[in-house]
C-alpha positions in Angstrom: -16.6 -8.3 -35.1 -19.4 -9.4 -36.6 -18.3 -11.6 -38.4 -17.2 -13.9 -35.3 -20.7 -14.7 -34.4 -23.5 -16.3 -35.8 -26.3 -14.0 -37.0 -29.0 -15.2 -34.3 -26.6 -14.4 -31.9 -26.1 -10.6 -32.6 -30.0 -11.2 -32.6 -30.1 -12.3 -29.6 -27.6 -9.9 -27.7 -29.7 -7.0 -28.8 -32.0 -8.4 -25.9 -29.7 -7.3 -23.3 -30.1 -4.2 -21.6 -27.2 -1.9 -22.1 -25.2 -1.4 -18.6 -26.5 1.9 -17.3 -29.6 -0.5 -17.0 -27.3 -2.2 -14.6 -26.7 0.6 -12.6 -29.6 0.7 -10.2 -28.9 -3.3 -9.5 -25.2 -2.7 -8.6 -26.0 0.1 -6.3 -27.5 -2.6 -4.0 -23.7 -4.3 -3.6 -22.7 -2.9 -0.8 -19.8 -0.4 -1.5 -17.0 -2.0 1.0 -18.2 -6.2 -1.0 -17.0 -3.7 -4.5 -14.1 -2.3 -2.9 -12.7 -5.5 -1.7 -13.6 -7.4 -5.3 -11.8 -4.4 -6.9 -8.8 -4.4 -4.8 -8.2 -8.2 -5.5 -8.4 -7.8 -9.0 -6.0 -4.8 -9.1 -3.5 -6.4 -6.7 -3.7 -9.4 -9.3 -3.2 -7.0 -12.5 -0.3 -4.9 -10.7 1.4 -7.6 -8.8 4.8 -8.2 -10.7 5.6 -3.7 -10.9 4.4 -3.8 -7.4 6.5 -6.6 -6.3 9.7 -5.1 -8.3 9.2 -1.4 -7.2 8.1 -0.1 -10.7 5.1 1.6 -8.9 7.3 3.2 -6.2 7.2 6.7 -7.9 3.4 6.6 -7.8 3.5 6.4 -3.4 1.0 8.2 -2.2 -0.5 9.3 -5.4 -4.8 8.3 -6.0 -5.8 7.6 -8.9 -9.3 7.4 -10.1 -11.5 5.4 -12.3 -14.8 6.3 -13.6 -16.9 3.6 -14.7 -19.6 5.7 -16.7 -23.0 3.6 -17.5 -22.7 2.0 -14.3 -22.1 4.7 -12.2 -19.5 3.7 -10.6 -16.1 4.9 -8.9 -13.0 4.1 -7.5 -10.4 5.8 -5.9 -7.4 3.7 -5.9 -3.9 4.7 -4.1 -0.8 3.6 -4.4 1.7 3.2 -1.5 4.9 1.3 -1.6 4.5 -2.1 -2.7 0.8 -1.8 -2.2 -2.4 -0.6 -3.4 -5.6 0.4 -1.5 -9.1 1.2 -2.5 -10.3 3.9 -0.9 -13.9 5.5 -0.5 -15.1 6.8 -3.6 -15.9 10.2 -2.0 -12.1 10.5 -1.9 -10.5 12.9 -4.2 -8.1 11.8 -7.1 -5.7 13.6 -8.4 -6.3 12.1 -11.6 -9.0 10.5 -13.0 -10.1 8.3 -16.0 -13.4 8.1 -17.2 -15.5 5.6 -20.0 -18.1 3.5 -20.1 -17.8 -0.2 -19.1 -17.6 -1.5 -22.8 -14.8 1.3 -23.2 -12.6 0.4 -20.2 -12.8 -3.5 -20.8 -11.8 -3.4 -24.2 -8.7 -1.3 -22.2 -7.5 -3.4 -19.5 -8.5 -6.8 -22.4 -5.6 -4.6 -24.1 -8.3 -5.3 -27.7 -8.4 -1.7 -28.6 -5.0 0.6 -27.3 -5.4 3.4 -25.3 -4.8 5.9 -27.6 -7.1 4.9 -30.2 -10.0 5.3 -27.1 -8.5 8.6 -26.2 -8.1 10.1 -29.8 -12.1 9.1 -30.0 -13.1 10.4 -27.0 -14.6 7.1 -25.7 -12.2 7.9 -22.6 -11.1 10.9 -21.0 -8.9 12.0 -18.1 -8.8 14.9 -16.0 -7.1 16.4 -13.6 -3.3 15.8 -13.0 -2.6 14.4 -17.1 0.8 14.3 -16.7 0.2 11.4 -13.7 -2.3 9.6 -15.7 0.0 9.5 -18.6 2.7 8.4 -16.4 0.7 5.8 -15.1 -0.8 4.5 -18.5 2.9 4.2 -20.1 3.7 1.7 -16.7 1.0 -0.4 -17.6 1.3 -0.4 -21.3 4.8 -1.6 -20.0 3.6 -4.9 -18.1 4.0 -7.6 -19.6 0.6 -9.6 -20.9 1.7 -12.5 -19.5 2.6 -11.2 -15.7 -1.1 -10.7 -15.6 -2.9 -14.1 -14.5 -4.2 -16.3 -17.4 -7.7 -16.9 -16.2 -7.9 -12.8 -15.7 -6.7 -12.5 -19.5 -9.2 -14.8 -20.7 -11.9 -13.4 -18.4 -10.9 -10.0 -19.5 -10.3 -11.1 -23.5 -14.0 -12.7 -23.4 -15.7 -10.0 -21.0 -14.7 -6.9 -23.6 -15.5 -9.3 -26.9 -19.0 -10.0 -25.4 -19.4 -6.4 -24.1 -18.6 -5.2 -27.7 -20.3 -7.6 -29.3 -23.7 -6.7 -27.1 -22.9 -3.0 -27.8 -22.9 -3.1 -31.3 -25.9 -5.3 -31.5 -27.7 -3.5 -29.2 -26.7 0.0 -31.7 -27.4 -2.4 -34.9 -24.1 -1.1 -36.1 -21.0 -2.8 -36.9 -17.6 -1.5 -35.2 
């Protein structure tokens, strides 16, 4: 990774704060201004199974996401042909947990879910055999069903958040 960036650079990313630094900041956005950015990006990411019916099993399942170092949560349900965010004091019946860096680099689809699993930079709890379900969909969707400016945003997003996370640990990945 390195290797990709110019040596003051790494110096200069290990100025950033990590994100649970970001925590405290993002707990000023009000909760329903994250639920409605969140919803838009997932109805963006999940359009094409949605609109085909590949997500149809998953009705009136919730799913959540844990977002670690920011301290942040998501309940997300799925209904027919439709997502919804819910309030995060909802319960999930199955639940996936990381840090920011860690889920990026997921949904960027730079480092496979497995390999994140088998390292235990994510976990899920509760109902596994949903999650799993649900992870071998999306592992399904096609790269390109996804919008390009969210797969470049996403592709730059995780290589800067790795990039700032191993400059901020001095370490290479």
């Amino acid at each position: 990774m390195t290797n990709d960036m110019p040596r003051f650079a790494l110096r200069a990313l290990r100025w950033l704060p990590p994100p649970e630094r970001l925590a405290a900041p993002l707990r000023l956005v009000p909760e329903p201004l994250l639920r409605f950015g969140s919803l838009q990006l997932i109805e963006q990411v999940l359009a094409v199974p949605l609109a085909d019916g590949r997500l149809d099993d998953f009705a009136g399942r919730r799913i959540g996401v844990e977002v670690t170092d920011l301290g942040l949560r998501w309940i997300v349900a799925i209904g027919e042909r439709r997502v919804e965010v819910l309030d995060p004091s909802e319960t999930a019946e199955a639940t996936v947990r990381g840090t920011a860096t860690d889920l990026l680099l997921l949904a960027s689809r730079l480092e496979d879910a497995d390999t994140l699993f088998f390292h235990r930079r994510l976990q899920l709890t509760g109902d596994v055999e949903l999650g799993l379900a649900l992870r071998n969909l999306l592992d399904q969707l096609p790269w390109e069903s996804i919008p390009l400016a969210l797969r470049i945003a996403l592709n730059r997003g995780a290589r800067f958040a790795r990039a700032a996370r191993t400059a901020y640990r001095g370490v290479d990945d």
